[in-house]
N, C-alpha and C positions, 0 to 999 in steps of 0.2 A: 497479650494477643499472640499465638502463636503462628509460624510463618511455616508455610512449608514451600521450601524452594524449588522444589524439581513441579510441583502445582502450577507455584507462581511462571516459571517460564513456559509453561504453554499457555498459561493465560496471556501472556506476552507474545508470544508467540500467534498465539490465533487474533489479539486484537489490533495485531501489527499488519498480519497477511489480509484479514478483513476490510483495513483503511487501506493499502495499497491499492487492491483491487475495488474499492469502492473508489477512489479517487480517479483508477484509470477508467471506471465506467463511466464517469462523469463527462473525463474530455472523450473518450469515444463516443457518445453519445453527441456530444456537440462537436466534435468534428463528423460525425456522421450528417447529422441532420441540418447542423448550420451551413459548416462551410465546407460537406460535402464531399469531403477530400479521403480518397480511396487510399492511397498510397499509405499516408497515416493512418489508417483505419485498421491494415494490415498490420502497422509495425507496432502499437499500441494492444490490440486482440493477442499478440505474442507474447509480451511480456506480461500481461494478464496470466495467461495460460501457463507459463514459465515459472511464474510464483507459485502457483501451487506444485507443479513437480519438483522446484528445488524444495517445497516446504517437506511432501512426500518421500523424497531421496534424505531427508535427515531421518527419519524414520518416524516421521508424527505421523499419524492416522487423522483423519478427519472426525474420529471418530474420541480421538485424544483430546482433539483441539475441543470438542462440540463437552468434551465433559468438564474440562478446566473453564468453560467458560460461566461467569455468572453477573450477566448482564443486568438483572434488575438492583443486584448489592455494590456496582465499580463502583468504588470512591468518586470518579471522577466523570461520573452518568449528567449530574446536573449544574455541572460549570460550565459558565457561559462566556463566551469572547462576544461584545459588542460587533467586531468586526467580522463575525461568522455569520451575520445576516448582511452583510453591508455587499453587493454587488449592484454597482452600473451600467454593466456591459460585458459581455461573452468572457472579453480576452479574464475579467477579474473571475470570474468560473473557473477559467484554464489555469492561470496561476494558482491560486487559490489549492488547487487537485492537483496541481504539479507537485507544488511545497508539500501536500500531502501526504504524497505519494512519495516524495523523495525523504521525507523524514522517516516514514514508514521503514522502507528498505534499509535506512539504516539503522535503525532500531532490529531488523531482523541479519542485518550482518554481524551486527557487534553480540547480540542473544546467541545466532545460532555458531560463535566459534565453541561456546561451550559444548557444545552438539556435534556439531561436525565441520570442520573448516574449508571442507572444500565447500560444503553449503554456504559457507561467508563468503567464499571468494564470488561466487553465483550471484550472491544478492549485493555486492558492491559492482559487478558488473553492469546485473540489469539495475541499480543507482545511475551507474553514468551511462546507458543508453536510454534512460528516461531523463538524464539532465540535455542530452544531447538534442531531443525526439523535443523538448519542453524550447528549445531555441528555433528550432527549425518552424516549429507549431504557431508560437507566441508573437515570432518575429513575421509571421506569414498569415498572421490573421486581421 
């Protein structure tokens, strides 16, 4: 099987920034509507919005990321974690997209030093302002 690596990391690339920002959709959605809290709602919609300019300042196009992607052939489309359906209550949501979210980011810090490093230092940043934002949230819901 042959590999081609500069493919493979934007496929890395796109399915890292994809889970990020799926994960912050998740608690902004539920600190929107549950617990309705404005404050987070702002600091959360930023680092959404963030991830993709730091993805763009590496110089990937949307357009890059959308070709490297091949969603119905990922190896890893139909594995399943028992405990990815197991939720009893809001906060297991929020954790859940936190850890998400924060594995995510670094998977696109430690990718994109190949790329460009001040784009890593970006994405270990917004890391620890979503580990920060995941305290304030989690401990306040």
């Amino acid at each position: 099987m042959a590999v081609n690596p500069e493919k493979n990391i934007f496929s890395i690339i796109d399915a890292n920034v994809n889970r990020a920002k799926e994960g912050l959709r998740v608690i902004e959605d539920v600190v929107r509507f549950i617990y309705k809290n404005k404050k987070f709602l702002g600091k959360i919609k930023n680092i959404r919005h963030k991830i993709d300019n730091v993805t763009y300042d590496m110089g990937t196009s949307y357009k890059t990321l959308l070709y490297n992607r091949n969603s119905l052939s990922d190896t890893g489309r139909k594995i399943k974690n028992k405990g990815e359906f197991k939720r009893e209550k809001f906060t297991d949501i929020l954790v859940s997209n936190f850890k998400r979210t924060e594995e995510s980011l670094r998977v696109l810090e430690e990718v994109s030093k190949i790329l460009n490093k001040k784009c890593a230092m970006e994405f270990k940043d917004l890391r620890y302002r979503v580990y920060e934002l995941e305290k304030q949230i989690v401990l306040n819901a």
